[in-house]
C-alpha positions as CSV (number, residue, x, y, z in Angstrom):
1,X,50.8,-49.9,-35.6
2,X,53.6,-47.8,-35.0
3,X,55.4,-46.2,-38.6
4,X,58.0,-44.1,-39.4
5,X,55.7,-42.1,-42.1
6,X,52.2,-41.6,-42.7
7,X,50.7,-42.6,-46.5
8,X,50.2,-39.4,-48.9
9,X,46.4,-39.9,-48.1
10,X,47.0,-39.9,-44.0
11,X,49.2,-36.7,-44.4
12,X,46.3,-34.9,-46.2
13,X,43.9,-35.9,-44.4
14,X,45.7,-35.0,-40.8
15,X,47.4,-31.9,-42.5
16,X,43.9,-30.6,-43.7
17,X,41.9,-31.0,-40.2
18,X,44.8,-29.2,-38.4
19,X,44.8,-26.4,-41.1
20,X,41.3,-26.2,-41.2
21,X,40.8,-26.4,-37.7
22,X,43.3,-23.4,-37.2
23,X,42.1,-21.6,-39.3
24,X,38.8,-21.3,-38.0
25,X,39.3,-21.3,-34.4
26,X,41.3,-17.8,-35.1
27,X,38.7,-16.4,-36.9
28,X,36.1,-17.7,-34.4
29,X,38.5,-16.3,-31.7
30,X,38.7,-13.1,-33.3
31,X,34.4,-12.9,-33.7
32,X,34.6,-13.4,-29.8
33,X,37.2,-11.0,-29.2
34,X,34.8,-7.9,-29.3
35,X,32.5,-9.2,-27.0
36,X,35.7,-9.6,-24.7
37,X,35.1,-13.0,-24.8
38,X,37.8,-15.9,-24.9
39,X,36.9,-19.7,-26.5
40,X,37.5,-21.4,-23.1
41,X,34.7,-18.9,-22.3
42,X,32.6,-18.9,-24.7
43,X,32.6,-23.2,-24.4
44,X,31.6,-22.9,-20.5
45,X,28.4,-20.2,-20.9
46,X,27.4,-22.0,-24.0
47,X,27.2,-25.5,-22.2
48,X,25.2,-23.1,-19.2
49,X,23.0,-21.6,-21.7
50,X,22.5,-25.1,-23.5
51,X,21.5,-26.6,-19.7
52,X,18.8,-23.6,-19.4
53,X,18.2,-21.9,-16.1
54,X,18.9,-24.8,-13.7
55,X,22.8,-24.7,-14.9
56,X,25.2,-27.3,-14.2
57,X,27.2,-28.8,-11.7
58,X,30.9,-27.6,-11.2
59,X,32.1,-31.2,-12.0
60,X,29.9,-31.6,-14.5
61,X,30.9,-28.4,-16.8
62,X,34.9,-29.4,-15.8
63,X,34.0,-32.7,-17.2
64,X,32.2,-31.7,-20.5
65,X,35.2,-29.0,-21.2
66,X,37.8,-32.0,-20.1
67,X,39.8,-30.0,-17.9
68,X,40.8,-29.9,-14.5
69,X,38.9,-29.3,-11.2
70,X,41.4,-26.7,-10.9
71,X,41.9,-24.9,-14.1
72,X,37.9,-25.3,-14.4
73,X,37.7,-23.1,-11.0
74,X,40.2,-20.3,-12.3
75,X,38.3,-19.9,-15.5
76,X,34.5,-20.2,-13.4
77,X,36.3,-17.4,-11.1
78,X,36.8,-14.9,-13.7
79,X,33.3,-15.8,-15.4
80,X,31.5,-15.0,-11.9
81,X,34.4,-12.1,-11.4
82,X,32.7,-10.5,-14.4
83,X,28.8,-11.2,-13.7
84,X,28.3,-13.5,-15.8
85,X,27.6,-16.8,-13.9
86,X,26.8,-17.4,-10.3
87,X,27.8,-20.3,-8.4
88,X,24.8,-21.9,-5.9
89,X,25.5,-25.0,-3.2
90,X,23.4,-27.9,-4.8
91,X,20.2,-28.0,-3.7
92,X,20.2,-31.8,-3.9
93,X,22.8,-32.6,-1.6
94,X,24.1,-29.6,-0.5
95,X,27.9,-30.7,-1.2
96,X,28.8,-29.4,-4.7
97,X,28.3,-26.1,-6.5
98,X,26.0,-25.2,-9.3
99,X,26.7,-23.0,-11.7
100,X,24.0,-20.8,-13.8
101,X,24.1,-17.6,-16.1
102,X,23.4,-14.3,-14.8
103,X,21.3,-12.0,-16.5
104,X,24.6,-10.8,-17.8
105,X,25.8,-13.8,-18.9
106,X,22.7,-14.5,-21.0
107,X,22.8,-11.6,-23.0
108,X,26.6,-11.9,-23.5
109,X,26.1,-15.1,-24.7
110,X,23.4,-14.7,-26.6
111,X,25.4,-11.7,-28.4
112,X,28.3,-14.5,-28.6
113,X,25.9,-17.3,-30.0
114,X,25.0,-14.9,-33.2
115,X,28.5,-14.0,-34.1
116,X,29.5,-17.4,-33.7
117,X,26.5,-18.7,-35.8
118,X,27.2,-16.0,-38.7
119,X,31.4,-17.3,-38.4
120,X,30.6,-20.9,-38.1
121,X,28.1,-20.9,-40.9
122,X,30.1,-19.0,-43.5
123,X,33.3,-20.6,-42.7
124,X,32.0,-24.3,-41.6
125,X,28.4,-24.9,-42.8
126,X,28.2,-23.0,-45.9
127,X,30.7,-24.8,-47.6
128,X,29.1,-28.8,-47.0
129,X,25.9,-30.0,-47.8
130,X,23.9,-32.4,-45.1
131,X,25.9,-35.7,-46.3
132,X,29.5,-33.8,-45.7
133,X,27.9,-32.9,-42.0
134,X,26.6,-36.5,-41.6
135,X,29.8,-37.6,-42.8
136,X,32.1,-35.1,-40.1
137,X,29.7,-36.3,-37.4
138,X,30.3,-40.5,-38.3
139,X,33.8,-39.5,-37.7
140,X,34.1,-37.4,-34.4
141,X,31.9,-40.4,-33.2
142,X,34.5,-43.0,-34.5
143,X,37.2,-40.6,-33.2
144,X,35.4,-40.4,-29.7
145,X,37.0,-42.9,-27.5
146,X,34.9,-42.2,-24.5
147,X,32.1,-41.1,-26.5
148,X,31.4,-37.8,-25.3
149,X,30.5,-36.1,-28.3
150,X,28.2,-39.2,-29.3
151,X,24.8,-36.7,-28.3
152,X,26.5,-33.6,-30.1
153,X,27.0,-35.9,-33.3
154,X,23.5,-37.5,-32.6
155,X,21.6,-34.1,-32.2
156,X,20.6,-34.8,-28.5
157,X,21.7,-33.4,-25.7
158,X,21.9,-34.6,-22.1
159,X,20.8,-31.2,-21.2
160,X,18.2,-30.3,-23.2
161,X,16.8,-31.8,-26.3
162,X,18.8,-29.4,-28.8
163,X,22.1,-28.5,-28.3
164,X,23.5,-24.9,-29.7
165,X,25.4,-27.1,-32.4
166,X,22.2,-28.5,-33.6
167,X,20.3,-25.1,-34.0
168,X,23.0,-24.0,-36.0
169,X,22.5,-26.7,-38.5
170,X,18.8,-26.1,-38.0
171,X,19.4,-22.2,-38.6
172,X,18.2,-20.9,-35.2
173,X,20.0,-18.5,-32.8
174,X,18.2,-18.3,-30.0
175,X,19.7,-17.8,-26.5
């Protein structure tokens, strides 16, 4: 239902996730930015390092970061431009591309994977206990019209059975 202003507790709420959010993508950003490393980056070799040594399909990783075929191949173009993926013809039909981490590419990410574990935990995880998590996951499930975070807020991944999200809650940092 359409309004013409949100209720006191709406505006807090929505005020607080966008200033919350801000604020920690920036300072996310700026653990990354040593490592040369943008977010859009970081997203696509964390998915690859997720999916282990097999990697993903092109359309696949395009779909999981919900951007287009064509954006997806600019920003896959720099990653392999800088040795840190390498795109293969698919083995099972021989049509599409699949995409793994280098050698490179796994030690950049897991360089990237312990900064962002230190950033996240002091700025996200250190702050809530396990019902405030449960609680944030409940809603970017409701929130999730497709439902394509349902296995991030469930702890499974379609890749592999722990996702880098839930080793941070579980304290690992393994790449």
């Amino acid at each position: 239902m359409a309004t013409d202003k949100l209720r006191e507790l709406e505006n807090q709420a929505w005020r607080g996730f966008l200033l919350t959010h801000d604020r920690i993508w920036r300072e996310i950003e700026a653990g990354l930015a040593p490592l040369n490393v943008s977010m859009a980056e970081y997203n696509v070799l964390a998915l690859l390092g997720e999916a282990g040594r097999n990697g993903m399909r092109m359309s696949e990783l395009a779909q999981q970061r919900l951007m287009s075929t064509g954006g997806f191949t600019r920003l896959a173009d720099r990653l392999e431009h800088r040795g840190l993926i390498e795109r293969r013809r698919s083995a099972d039909d021989g049509r599409g591309f699949e995409v793994v981490l280098t050698k490179d590419g796994r030690a950049l990410l897991g360089k990237a994977w312990r900064r962002q574990y230190g950033d996240l935990r002091r700025l996200f995880f250190d702050p809530l206990d396990d019902e405030h998590l449960r609680g944030l996951a409940d809603v970017w499930a409701r929130l999730d019209p497709d439902q394509h975070s349902s296995w991030v807020c469930q702890g499974v991944s379609p890749h592999k059975p722990k996702t880098h999200i839930g080793m941070i809650l579980r304290g690992k940092t393994q790449a």
